[in-house]
Steps between C-alpha positions, in 0.01 A plus 500: 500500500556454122598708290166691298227338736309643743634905398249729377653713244563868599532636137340425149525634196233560264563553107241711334510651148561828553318646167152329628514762801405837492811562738735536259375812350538634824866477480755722348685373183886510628714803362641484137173253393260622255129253379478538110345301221735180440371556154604833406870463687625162358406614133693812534763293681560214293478696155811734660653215644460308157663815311772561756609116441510489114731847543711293709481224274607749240809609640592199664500390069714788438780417752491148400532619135784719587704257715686360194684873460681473842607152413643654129737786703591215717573232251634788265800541793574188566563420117702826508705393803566186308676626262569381122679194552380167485504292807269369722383781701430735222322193297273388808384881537418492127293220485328569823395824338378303211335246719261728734368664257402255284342337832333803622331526098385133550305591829323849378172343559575352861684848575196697470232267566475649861387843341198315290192727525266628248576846659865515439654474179823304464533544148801812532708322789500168323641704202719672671635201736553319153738798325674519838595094500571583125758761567669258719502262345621681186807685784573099511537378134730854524767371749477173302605685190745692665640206658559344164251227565227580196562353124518836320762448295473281176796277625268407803242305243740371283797284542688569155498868583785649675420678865548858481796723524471635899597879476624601853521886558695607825438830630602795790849562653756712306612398166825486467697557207 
């Protein structure tokens, strides 16, 4: 015998909507389920969801705004462990601490374009990520001038001029006379 022919079935299905009966008041909503007005609910609902994500928006700003301080203490070490001298450790440190921020300043606008709403003002952490890249970038053009790398002297401009007289002071042990 093939396969399908000549076998009555001895189940069936049959699909009804359910909310056409008059069964299905009949039965029990399950535990923990509660019928209100969609209405009422997803108002409420999306107004304090709405509010809860433009305060996360908000701090989520401020921590973005605040990064560049924990990259100032660490590029403020790293000059310091450095030292004074000129060579090419201390020099690649120096300009890497003039480079990022002068890159992060560039990207302000891509930085806190995730944060865009017309609930959360960005105004303050833009301000305060830009005087934060500032600082660093002002703890760079320091270690260049301590390095002896900045024109401040006259002699550095002109060529006629005689470079200044270095005046080395030693200090600590016992002086001996």
């Amino acid at each position: 015998m093939e396969k399908g022919k000549g076998l009555a079935r001895r189940w069936a299905v049959e699909l009804h909507d359910a909310s056409s009966s008059s069964s299905h008041s009949s039965v029990p909503d399950p535990p923990g389920f509660t019928r209100s007005a969609p209405d009422a609910d997803d108002a409420g609902g999306a107004r304090q969801r709405k509010d809860a994500e433009a305060a996360w928006k908000a701090s989520k700003a401020w921590e973005v705004a605040q990064a560049p301080f924990k990259n100032l203490m660490m590029m403020g070490f790293m000059m310091w462990m450095a030292g004074s001298t000129v060579h090419l450790f201390s020099i690649g440190i120096t300009f890497s601490a003039l480079w990022q921020p002068i890159s992060a300043l560039r990207s302000v606008g891509k930085v806190f374009e995730p944060f865009k709403d017309p609930r959360v003002d960005t105004v303050v952490p833009k301000l305060v990520f830009i005087a934060l890249n500032l600082a660093a970038m002002g703890l760079g053009v320091w270690k260049l001038n301590t390095l002896g790398l900045l024109p401040t002297n006259v002699s550095d401009w002109v060529f006629s001029l005689a470079p200044a007289r270095e005046v080395e002071y030693a200090g600590g042990g016992i002086p001996l006379h």
